[in-house]
N, C-alpha and C positions, 0 to 999 in steps of 0.2 A: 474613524481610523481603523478599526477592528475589521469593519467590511473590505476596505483598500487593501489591507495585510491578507487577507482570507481567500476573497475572492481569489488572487493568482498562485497563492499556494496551493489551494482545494483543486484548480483546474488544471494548472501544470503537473501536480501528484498524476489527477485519477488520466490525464493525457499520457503519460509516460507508461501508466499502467497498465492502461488497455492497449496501449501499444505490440508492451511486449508480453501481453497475456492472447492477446490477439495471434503475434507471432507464434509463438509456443502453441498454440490452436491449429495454426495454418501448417502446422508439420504431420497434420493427417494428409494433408496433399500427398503426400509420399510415403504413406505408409503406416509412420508412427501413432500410436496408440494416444487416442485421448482420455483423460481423465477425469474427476467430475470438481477436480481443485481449481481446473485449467477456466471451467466453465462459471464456478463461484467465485474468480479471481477478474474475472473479463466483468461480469455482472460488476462485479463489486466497486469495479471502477470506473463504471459507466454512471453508478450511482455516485460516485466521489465525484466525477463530473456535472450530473444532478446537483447536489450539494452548494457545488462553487456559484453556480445562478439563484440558488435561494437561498444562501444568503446575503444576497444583494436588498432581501426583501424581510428577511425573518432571519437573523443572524443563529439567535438561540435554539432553535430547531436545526437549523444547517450546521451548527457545529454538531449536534445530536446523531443527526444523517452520516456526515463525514467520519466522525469515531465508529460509528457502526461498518461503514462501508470499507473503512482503514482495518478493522480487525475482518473483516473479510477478504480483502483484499492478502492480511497474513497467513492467511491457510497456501497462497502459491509461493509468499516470499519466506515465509519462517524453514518450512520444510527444504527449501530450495539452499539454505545456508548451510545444512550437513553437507551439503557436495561441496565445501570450500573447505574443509578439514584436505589438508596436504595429505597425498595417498603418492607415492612412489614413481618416478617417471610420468608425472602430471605437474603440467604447467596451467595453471589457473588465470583464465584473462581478469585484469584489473576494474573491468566494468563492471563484472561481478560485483567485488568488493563495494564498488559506486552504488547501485543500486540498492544492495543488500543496506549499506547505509542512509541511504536517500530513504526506503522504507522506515527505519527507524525514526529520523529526522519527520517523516511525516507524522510518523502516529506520534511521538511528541509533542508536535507542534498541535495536533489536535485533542490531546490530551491536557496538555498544562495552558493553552492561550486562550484568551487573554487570563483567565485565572483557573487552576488547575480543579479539577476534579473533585470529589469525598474519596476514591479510591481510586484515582489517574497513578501513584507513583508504584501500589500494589499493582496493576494493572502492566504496567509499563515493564517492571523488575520480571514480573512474569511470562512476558513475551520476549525478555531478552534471555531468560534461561527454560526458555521451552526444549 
């Protein structure tokens, strides 16, 4: 049961991730400046996509992988949440907020399932007040 819940979690995450770490990459096309969060954010979720195929096979190491890869994957999404503090004559699109949440819901989900951590809810408390 553990593998059926994981598997499309772990692979729709690190899907959505490298999507738009990818995207956010592709803006050197025109100019913009790359970063090295951009490039440990794209990794990060290629390994989350890794992850989702093994544990098909080795549940307890792919959950290992996946937390690993989820807090990598936070170096693009945590920092990227200061830009949602309302700053004057800015309108914030609502995907943001999607996303920024979906990131949370991940690392949670990889955190406490199927049973939490020794130190998953310190962990968790401090990535939401980074």
């Amino acid at each position: 049961m553990q593998r059926a819940i994981s598997f499309p979690v772990f692979l729709l995450g690190g899907a959505a991730s490298a999507f738009f770490a990818l995207r956010m990459l592709m803006w050197a096309v025109w100019g913009a400046p790359t970063y090295p969060v951009q490039y440990i954010g794209l990794l990060s979720s290629l390994l989350l996509l890794i992850s989702a195929f093994v544990c098909l096979f080795k549940p307890f190491i792919a959950r290992r992988l996946a937390t690993a890869s989820i807090l990598g994957i936070g170096t693009l999404y945590i920092p990227a949440s200061v830009s949602l503090l309302p700053s004057p004559n800015t309108i914030i699109s609502p995907i943001s907020y999607i996303l920024l949440f979906g990131y949370f819901a991940l690392l949670a989900f990889g955190l406490f399932f199927p049973r939490p951590w020794r130190w998953s809810i310190l962990l968790f408390v401090g990535c939401l007040f980074y």
